[in-house]
N, C-alpha and C positions, 0 to 999 in steps of 0.2 A: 504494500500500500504506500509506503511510504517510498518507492521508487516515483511511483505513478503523479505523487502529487509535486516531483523535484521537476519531474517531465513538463507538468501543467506551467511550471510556474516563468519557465523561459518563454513558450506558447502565448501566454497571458500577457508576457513583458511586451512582445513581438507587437502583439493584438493593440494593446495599448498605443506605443509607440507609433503603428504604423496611423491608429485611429489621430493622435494630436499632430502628427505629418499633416495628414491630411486637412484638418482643420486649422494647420497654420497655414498651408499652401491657400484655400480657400478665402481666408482673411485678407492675403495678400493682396488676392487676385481684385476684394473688390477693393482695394485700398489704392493700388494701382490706376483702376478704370475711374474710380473716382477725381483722380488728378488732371485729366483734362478729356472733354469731348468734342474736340477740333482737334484738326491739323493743317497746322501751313504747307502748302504742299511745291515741293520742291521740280521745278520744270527745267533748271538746266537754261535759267535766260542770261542772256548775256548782249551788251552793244556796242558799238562802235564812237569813241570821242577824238574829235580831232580839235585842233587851233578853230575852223570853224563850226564843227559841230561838236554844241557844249552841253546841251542836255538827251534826256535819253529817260522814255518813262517803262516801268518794270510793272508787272501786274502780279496782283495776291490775290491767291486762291486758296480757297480753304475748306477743309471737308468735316461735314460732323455739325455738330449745334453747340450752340452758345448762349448762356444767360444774362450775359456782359457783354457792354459793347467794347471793340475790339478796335483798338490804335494801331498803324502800321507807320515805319518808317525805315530807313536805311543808315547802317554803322559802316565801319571802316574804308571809308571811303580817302579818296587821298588826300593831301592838304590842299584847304580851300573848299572842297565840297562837300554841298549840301543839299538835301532834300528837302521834296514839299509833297506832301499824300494829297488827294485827291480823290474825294467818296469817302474819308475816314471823318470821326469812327463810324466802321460798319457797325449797324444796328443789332442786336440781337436778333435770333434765326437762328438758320441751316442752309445748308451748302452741300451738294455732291463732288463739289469739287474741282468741276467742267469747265464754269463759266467766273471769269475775276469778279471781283467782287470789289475792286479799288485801286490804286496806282498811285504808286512812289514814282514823282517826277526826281530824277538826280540831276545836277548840275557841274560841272567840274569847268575850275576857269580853261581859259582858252592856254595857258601856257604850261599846262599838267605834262611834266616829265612821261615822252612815250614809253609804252609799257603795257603789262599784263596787269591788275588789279584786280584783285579776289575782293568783295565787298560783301556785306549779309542785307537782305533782307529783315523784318523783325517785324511781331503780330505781339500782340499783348491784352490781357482783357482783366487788368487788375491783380489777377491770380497767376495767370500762365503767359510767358515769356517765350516764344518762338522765333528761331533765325533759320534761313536757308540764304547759301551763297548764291549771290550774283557775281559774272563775269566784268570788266568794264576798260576793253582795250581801248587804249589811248593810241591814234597812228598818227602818221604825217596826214594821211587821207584816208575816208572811207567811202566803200565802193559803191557811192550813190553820189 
């Protein structure tokens, strides 16, 4: 008998153990989803600035719903530029994702060192902070 109940007792541990796995995993999961129901959705935009062409507007798209309205703007941008949004803040809603929803005019002066510049995009809605890179090549000329 007393074999039998040394046997139960690892069983039991196992049983336990795997039961609070389980219910921390699940905790998580909604602790997680709770943290944000949007996304800025990241398109891979990128344009062209030269000596004469000095602006260039970027559009934000965003999938999922939201209870707060939502500010966009652009960071690392070179020295000198600035941005101005355009349709912000979006309202509260939803979004598939498909269609923009607002645009970040950028500006870069006319004398911005040619180059490649990695810049971010950014969505905000009080609680949650969102960046995806934009491209923002500076040439002698661009091809229009």
């Amino acid at each position: 008998m007393a074999t039998k109940k040394r046997a139960a007792v690892p069983i039991l541990v196992a049983l336990v153990a795997a039961a609070f796995g389980a219910f921390s995993a699940s905790a998580g999961d909604r602790a997680s989803s709770a943290t944000a129901s949007w996304q800025l959705m990241d398109y891979h935009q990128s344009a062209c600035f030269s000596s004469r062409v000095t602006s260039s507007y970027y559009g934000i798209w965003i999938r999922g719903s939201w209870t707060r309205p939502i500010d966009v703007g652009a960071a690392r941008l070179p020295a000198g530029g600035r941005f101005t949004p355009t349709d912000s803040p979006i309202p509260p809603g939803s979004s598939t994702g498909e269609y923009s929803l607002a645009y970040v005019r950028v500006d870069l002066l006319p004398n911005t060192p040619l180059g490649t510049y990695r810049a971010r995009l950014w969505a905000k809605d009080g609680v949650t902070r969102q960046t995806v890179p934009i491209k923002l090549e500076v040439k002698e000329k661009c091809g229009y």
